[in-house]
C-alpha positions in Angstrom: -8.2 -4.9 8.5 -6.7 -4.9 12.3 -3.4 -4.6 13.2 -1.4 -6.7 14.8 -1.8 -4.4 18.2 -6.2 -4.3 18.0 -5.7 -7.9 17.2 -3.4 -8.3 20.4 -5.7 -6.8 22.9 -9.0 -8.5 21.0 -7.1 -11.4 22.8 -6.8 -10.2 25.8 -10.7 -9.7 25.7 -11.3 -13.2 25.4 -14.7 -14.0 27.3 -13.8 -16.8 29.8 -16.7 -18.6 31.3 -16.6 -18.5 35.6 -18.8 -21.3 37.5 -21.2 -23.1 36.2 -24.2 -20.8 36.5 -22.6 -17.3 36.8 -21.9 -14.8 34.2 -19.5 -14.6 31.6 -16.7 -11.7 32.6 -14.7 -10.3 30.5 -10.9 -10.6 31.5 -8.1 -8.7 30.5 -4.6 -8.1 31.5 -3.0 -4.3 32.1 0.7 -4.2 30.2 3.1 -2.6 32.7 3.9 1.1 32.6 7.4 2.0 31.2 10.2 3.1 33.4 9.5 6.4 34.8 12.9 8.6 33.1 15.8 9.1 35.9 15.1 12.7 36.1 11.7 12.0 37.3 13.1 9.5 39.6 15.7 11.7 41.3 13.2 14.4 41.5 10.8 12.6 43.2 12.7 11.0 45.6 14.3 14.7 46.5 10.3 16.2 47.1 10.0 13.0 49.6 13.3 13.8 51.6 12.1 16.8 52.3 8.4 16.8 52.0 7.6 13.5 52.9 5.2 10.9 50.9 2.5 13.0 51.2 1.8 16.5 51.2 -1.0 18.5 52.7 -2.7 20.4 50.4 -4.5 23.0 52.7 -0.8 24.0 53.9 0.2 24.7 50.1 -3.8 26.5 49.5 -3.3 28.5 52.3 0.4 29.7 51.2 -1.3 30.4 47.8 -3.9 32.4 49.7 -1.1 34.2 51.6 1.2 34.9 48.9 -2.0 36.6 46.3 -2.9 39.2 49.2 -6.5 37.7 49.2 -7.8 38.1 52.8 -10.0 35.0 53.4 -12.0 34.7 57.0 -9.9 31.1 58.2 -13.4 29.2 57.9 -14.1 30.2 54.1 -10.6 29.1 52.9 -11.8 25.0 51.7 -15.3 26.7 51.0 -13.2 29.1 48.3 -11.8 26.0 47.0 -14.7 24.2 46.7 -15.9 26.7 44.9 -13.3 27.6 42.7 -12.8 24.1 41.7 -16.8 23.6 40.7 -16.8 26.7 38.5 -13.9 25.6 36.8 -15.5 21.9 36.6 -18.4 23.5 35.0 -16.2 26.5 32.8 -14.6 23.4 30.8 -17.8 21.2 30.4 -18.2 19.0 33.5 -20.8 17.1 34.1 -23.8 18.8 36.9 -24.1 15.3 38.2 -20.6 13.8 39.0 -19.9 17.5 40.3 -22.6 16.9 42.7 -21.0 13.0 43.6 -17.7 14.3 43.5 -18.9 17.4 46.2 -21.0 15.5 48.7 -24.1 17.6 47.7 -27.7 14.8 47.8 -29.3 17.6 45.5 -28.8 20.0 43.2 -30.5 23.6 45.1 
């Protein structure tokens, strides 16, 4: 027997027919998130005041490369990266293929 939630989103799975002559689509509605908690809020807002909306991730990679006494030719710091995350990807069961999407590689050698 479903609950009352499975039966809720079986609703919102209702096939609705498009034009005459195309495909069926399924369409379904995403319920909104919850409130993020105020801490969260505050916290964020403090990173962006002083960080801005974005942060660069090389700057915080090469302070991290800095900081761990690892001396890295300037050219071989993102290639490290790349590395580091693709054996990691692969350590905790990735997939060979999206790794090779996800890197820009057309083959596998």
């Amino acid at each position: 027997m479903a609950s009352d939630a499975t039966a809720a989103a079986r609703q919102q799975l209702i096939a609705k027919p498009q034009a005459k002559g195309s495909p069926r689509r399924l369409t379904h509605t995403v319920p909104p998130r919850p409130p993020a908690p105020p801490e969260l809020e505050e916290h964020t807002d403090e990173h962006f005041q002083e960080h801005g909306p974005f942060s660069n991730y090389r700057n915080g990679f090469d302070y991290a490369v800095k900081m761990s006494g690892v001396n890295l030719p300037q050219r071989q710091r993102v290639h490290v990266l790349r590395y580091t995350f693709a054996s990691h990807c692969m350590a905790h069961g990735g997939n060979l293929l999206m790794l090779q999407q996800v890197l820009g590689h057309t083959s596998l050698t």
